[in-house]
LOTORLO-260936 format. One record per residue (C-alpha): residue number from 1; y, z, x. Coordinates in pm, 1 decimal. Example, Ala and Ser with C-alpha at 12.3 -4.5 7.8 and 13.67 -1.06 7.14 Angstrom:
<sites>
+-----+----------+----------+----------+
:   i :       py :       pz :       px :
+-----+----------+----------+----------+
:   1 :   -450.0 :    780.0 :   1230.0 :
:   2 :   -106.0 :    714.0 :   1367.0 :
+-----+----------+----------+----------+
</sites>
This chain:
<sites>
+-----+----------+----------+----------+
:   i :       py :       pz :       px :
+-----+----------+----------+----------+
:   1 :    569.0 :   1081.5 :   5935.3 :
:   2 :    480.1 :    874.5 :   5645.5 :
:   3 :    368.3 :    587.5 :   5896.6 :
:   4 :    189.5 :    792.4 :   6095.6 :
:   5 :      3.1 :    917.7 :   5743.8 :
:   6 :    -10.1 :    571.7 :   5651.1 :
:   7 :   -253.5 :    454.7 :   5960.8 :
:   8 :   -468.7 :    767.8 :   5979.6 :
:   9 :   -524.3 :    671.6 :   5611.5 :
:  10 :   -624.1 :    337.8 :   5699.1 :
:  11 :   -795.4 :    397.0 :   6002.6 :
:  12 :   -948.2 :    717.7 :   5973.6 :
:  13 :  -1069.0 :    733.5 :   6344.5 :
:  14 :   -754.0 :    747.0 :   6450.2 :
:  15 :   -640.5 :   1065.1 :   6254.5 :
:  16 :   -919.6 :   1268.9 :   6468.0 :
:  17 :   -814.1 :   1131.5 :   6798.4 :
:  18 :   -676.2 :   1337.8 :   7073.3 :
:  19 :   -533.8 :   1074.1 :   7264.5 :
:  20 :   -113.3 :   1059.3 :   7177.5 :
:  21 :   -100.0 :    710.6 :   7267.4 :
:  22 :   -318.7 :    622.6 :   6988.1 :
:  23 :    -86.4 :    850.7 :   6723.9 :
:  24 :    226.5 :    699.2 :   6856.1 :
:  25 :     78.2 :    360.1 :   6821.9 :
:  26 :    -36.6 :    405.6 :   6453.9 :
:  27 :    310.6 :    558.6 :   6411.1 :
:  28 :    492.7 :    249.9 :   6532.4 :
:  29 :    244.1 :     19.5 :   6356.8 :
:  30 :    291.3 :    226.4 :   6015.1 :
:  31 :    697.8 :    248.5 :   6033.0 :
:  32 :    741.7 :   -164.5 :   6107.5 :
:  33 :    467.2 :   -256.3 :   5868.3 :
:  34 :    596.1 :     -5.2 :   5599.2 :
:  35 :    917.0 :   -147.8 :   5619.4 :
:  36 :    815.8 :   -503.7 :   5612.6 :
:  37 :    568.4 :   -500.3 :   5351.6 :
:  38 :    767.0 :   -260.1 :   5128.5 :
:  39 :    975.8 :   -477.0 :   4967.1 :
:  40 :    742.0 :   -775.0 :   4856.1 :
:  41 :    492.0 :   -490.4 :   4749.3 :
:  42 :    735.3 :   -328.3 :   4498.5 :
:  43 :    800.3 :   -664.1 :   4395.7 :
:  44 :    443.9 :   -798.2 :   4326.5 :
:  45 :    339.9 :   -446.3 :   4160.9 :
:  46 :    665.0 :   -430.8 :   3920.7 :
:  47 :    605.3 :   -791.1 :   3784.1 :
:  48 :    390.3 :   -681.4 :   3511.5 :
:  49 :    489.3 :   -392.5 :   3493.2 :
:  50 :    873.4 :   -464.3 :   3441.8 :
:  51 :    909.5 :   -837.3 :   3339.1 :
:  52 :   1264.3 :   -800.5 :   3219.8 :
:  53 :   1316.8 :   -690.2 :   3589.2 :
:  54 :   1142.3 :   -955.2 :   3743.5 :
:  55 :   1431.9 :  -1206.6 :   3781.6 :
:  56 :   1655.2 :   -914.9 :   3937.0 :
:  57 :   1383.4 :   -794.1 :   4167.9 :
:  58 :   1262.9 :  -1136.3 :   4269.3 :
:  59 :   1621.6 :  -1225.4 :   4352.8 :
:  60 :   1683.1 :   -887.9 :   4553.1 :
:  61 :   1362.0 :   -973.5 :   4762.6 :
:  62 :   1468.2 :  -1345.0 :   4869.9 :
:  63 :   1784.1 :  -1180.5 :   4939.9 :
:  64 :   1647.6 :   -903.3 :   5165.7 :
:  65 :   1385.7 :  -1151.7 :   5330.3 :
:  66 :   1684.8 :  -1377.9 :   5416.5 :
:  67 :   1917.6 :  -1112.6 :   5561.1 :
:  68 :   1620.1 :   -966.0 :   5784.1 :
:  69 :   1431.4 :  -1294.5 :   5865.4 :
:  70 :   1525.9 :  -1265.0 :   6221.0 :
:  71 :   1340.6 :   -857.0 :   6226.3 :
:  72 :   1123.1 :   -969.0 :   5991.0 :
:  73 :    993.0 :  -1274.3 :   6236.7 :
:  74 :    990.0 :   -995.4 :   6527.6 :
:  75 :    758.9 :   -775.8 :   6286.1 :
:  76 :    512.4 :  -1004.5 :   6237.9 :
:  77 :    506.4 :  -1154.0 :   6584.2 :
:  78 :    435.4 :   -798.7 :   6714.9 :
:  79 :    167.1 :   -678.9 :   6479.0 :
:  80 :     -0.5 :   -970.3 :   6556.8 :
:  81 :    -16.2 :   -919.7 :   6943.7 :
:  82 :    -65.3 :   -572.0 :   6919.3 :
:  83 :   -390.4 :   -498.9 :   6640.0 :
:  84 :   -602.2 :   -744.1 :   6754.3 :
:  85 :   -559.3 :   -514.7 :   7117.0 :
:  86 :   -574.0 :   -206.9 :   6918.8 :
:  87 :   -817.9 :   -250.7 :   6674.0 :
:  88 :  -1068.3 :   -518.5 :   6800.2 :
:  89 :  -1329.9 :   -637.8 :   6560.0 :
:  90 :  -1649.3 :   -675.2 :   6686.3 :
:  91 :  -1704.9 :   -992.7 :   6562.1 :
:  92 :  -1367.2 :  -1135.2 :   6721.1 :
:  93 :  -1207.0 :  -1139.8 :   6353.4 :
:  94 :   -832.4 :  -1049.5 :   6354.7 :
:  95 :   -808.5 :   -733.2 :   6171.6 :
:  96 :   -416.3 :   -784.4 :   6116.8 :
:  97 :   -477.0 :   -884.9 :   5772.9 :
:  98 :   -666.6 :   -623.5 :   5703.9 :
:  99 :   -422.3 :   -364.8 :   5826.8 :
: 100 :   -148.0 :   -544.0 :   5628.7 :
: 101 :   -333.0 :   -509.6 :   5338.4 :
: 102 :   -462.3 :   -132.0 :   5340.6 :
: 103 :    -77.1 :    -54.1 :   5440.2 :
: 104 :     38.9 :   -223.3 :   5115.1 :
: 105 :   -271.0 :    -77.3 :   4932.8 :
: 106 :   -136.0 :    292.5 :   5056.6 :
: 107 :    248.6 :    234.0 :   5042.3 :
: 108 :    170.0 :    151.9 :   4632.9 :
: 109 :    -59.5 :    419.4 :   4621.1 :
: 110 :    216.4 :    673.9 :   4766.5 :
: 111 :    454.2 :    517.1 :   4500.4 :
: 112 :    263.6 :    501.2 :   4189.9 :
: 113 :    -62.0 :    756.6 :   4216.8 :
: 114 :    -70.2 :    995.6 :   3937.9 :
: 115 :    217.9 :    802.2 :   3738.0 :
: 116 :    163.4 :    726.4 :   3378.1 :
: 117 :    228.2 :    355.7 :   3250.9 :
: 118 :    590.4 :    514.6 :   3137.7 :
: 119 :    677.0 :    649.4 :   3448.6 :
: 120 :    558.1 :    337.9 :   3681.8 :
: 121 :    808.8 :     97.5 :   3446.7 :
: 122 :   1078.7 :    361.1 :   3485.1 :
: 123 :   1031.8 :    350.2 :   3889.0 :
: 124 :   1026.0 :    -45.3 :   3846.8 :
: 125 :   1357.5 :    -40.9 :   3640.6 :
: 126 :   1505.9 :    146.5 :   3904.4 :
: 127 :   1381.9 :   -156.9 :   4152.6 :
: 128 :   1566.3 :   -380.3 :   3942.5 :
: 129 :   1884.2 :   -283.6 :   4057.1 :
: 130 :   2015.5 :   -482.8 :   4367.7 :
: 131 :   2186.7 :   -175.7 :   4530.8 :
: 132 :   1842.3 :     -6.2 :   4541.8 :
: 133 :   1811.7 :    147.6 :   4871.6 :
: 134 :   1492.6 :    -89.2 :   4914.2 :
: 135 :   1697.9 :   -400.9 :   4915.1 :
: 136 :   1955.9 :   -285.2 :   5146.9 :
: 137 :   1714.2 :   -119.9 :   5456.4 :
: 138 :   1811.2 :   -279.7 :   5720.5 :
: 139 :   1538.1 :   -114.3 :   5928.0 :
: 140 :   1805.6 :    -39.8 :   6204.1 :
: 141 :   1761.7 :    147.9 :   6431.0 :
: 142 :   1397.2 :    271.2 :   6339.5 :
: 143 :   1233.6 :    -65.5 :   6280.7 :
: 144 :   1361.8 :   -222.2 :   6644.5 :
: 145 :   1284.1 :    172.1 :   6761.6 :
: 146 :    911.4 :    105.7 :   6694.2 :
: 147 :    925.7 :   -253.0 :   6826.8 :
: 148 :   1000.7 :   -163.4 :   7182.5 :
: 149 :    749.5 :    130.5 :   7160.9 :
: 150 :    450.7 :   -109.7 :   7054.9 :
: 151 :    588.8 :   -340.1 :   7336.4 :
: 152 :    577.6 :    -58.8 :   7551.1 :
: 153 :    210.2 :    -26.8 :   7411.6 :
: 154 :     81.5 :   -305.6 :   7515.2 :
: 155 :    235.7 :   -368.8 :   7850.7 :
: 156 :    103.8 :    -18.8 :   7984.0 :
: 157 :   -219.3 :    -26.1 :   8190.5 :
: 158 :   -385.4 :    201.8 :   7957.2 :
: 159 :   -365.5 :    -28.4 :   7625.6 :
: 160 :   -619.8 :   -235.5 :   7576.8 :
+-----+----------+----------+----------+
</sites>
């Protein structure tokens, strides 16, 4: 659900739509790009905030980029295809960096809107710890879940 909020935040045009295919596709796009752009987010956004954490995190991250590379390649490689199709640009420009960026923008929002200074360290602390659930998502079986359906998306007569 938190994908699907995550794109109808981003792409407000979407969030109005009556057409399902459109939901399910900002759903997909918002649970593989959540969970890819999660990780490095946290880890950007504590640095300041947490620098005696910054080692831990920073090592946590290459970890969790190494163990998913494979998904992680698969991530990317879909996006790509699929929001140029689904959000064209009318001056031909890729929007995927775009999208990237307003999910990040919203996932640290979600995190740290309405935190004071104290309670954004404490949440960063908490990154610092290499069991953190945000280390260890695997993704499985959501993030391969949304995959197929974008796949699905884009292979359908109706997508583009």
């Amino acid at each position: 659900m938190l994908a699907l909020l995550v794109l109808a935040l981003a792409f407000p045009a979407i969030s109005g739509a009556a057409d399902a295919d459109k939901h399910a596709l900002a759903r997909d796009l918002g649970a593989v790009l959540a969970w890819r752009l999660g990780p490095e987010s946290v880890e950007e956004r504590c640095e300041s905030a947490d620098p005696e954490g910054a080692a831990i995190r920073k090592k946590a991250l290459k970890d969790w980029l190494e163990k998913n590379a494979e998904l992680i390649k698969q991530v990317d490689a879909r996006v790509a295809e699929i929001v140029p199709l689904a959000y064209p640009s009318a001056s031909d420009v890729d929007n995927t960096p775009r999208v990237r960026a307003k999910i990040k923008a919203i996932l640290l929002e979600e995190m740290f809107s309405g935190k004071t200074p104290e309670e954004s360290v404490a949440i960063c602390k908490a990154e610092a710890n290499p069991a953190s659930p945000r280390w260890n998502n695997s993704g499985m079986p959501q993030v391969p879940t949304s995959l197929a359906a974008l796949y699905d998306w884009k292979t359908s007569p109706g997508a583009k």
